[in-house]
C-alpha positions in Angstrom: 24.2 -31.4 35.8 22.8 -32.4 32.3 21.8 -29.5 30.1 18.8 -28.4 29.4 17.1 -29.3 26.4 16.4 -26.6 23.8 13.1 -27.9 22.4 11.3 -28.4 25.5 12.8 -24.6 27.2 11.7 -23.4 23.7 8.1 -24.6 23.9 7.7 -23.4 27.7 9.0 -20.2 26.8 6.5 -19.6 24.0 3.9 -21.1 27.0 5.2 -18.1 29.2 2.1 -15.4 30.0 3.7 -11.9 29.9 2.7 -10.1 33.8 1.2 -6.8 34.3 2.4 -4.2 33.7 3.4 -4.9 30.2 0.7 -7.4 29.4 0.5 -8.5 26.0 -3.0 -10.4 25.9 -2.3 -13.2 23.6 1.1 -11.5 22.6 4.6 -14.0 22.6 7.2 -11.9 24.0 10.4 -14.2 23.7 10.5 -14.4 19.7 10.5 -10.7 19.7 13.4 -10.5 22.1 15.4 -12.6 20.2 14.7 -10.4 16.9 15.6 -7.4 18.8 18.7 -8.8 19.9 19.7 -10.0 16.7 18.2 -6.4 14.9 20.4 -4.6 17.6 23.8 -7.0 16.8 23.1 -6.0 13.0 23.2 -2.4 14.0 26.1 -2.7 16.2 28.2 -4.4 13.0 26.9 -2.7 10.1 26.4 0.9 10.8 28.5 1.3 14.2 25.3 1.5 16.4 24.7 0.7 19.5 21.9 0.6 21.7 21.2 -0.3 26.0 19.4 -3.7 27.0 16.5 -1.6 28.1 16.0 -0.2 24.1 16.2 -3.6 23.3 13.4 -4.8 25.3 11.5 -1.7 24.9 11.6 -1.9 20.9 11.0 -5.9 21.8 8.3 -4.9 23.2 6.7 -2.4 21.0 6.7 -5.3 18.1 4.8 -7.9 20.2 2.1 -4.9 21.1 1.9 -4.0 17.1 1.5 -7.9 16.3 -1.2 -8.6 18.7 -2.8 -5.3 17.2 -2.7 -6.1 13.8 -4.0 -10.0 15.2 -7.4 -7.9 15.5 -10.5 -10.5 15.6 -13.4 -9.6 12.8 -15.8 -8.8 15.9 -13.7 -5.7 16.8 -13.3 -5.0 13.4 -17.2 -4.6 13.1 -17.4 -2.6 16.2 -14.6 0.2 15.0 -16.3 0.8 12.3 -19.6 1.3 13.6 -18.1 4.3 16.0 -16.5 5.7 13.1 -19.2 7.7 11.1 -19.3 9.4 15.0 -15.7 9.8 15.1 -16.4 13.5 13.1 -17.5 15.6 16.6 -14.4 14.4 18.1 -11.2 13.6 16.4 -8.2 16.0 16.4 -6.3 16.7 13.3 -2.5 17.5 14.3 -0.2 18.7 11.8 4.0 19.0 12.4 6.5 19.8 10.3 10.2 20.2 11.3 13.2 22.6 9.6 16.7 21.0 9.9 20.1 22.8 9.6 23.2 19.9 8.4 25.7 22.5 9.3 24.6 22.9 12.7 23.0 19.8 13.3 19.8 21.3 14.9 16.1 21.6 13.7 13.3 23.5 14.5 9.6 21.4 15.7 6.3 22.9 15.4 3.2 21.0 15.2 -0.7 22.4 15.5 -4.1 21.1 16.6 -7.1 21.4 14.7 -11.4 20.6 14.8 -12.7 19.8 11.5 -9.3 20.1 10.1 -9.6 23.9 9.8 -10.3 25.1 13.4 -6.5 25.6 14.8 -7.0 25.8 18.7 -3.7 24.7 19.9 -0.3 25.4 18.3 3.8 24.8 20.0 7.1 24.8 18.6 10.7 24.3 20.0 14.2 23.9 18.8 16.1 20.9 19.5 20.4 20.2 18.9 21.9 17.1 17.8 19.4 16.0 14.7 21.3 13.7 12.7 19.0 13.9 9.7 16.2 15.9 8.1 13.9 12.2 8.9 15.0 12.4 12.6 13.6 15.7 12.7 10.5 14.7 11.5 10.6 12.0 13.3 11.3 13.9 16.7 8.3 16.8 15.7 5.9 13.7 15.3 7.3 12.8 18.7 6.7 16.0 20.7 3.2 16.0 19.0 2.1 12.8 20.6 3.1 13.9 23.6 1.7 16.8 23.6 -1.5 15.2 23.2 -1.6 12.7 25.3 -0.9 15.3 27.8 -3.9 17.2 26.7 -5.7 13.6 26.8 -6.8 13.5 23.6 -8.4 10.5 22.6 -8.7 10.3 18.8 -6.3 11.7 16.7 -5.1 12.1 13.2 -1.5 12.9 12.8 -0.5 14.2 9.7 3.1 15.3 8.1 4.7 15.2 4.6 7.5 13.0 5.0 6.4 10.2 3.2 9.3 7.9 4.7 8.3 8.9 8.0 4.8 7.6 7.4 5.8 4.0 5.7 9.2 3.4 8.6 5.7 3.7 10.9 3.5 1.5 8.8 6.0 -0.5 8.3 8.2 -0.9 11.5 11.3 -0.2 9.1 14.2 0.5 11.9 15.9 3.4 10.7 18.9 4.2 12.3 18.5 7.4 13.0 14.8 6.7 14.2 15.4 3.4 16.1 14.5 5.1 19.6 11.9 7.4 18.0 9.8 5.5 16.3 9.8 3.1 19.5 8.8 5.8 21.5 6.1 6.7 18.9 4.6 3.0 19.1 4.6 3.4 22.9 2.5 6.9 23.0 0.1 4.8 19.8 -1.2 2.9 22.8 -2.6 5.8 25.2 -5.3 6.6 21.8 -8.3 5.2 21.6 -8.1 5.8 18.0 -4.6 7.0 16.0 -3.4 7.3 12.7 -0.4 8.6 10.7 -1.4 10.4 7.0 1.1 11.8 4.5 0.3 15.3 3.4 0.8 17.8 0.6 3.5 20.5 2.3 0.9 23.5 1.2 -0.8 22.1 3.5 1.5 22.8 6.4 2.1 26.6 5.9 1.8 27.5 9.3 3.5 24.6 10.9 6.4 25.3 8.1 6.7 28.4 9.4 6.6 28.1 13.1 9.6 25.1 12.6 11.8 27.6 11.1 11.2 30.7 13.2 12.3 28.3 15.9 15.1 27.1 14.2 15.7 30.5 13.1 15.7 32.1 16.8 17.9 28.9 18.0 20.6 29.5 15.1 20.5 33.5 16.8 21.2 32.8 20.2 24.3 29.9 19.3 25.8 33.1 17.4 25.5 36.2 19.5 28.6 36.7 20.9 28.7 37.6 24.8 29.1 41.2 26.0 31.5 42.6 27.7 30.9 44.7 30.9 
């Protein structure tokens, strides 16, 4: 059986339309695979990391959907920013912060909704084990946001936080290896907005959310201690 020419399989799979339910409108999903296997072999070598065919596909996946975002035609352009100006009566502020412990490898979460970026109507915190890295806790507060708000089906939100690495491995698609999962799980929750964005912020600004993280952290690091009584 003669083998089959790369060129031509090349060119059909670049001609493959990507089914429901991932759709990808004009999107190409095999070059993305093939970075993502390669990305995921470089991890594997380089820093000992390893990560399941189905990350793979899903961080695959994520790239193709930020590609064919940023591939945004000057008509929709013009219609974003005439619903802007309106944006004002509607858009959530949501502001996280996270406090990390290296010696116990835990960190505290809290993030906090807001209207008109004063009004706080929503606030939740929570304690998580295993952080690797002050970033991942970040990373994992920004996390628990989103989800929170989806859940809460807001539609236009502004998250803001002050790690300012945090904000450009997002812009960016840097893949961290502490936030390889995260941040693929944070382009994934992008798509359920009808408008989303990530802002760096002063840490004044984030006194409460600062505080919540590390009475949570605080309260976490109380009940690993306590020692069991005796009856």
């Amino acid at each position: 059986m003669p083998l089959n020419d790369f060129d031509l399989e090349w060119k059909r799979l670049l001609r493959t339309v990507v089914l429901p339910p991932i759709g990808l409108g004009n999107a190409i999903l095999a070059p993305w695979i093939i970075w993502a296997i390669w990305t995921a072999r470089n991890q594997k070598l380089f820093q000992n990391r390893t990560f399941s065919a189905q990350e793979t596909v899903t961080k695959a996946i994520c790239d193709a959907k930020e590609w064919a975002t940023a591939q945004v035609p000057v008509k929709t352009c013009e219609q974003r920013r005439k619903i802007q100006p309106n944006r004002s009566t509607t858009e959530i502020t949501c502001k996280s912060d996270a406090a990390w412990r290296k010696d116990l490898q835990a960190a505290g979460l809290a993030w906090s909704f807001y209207r008109n970026q004063k009004e706080r109507f929503s606030s939740h915190d929570q304690p998580v084990a295993f952080v690797n890295s002050s970033l991942m806790a970040e990373g994992l507060a920004l996390r628990a946001a989103m989800e929170q708000a989806v859940a809460l089906q807001m539609r236009l939100v502004v998250f803001e936080f002050d790690s300012l690495q945090l904000v450009t491995a997002i812009a960016d698609g840097s893949s961290f290896s502490d936030l390889h999962g995260i941040l693929s799980d944070i382009y994934l929750l992008s798509i359920s907005f009808d408008f989303v964005s990530f802002s760096f912020c002063r840490r004044e600004t984030l006194c409460f959310e600062d505080s919540a993280a590390k009475n949570s952290l605080s309260n976490f690091v109380l009940t690993q201690t306590i020692e069991p009584v005796l009856v």
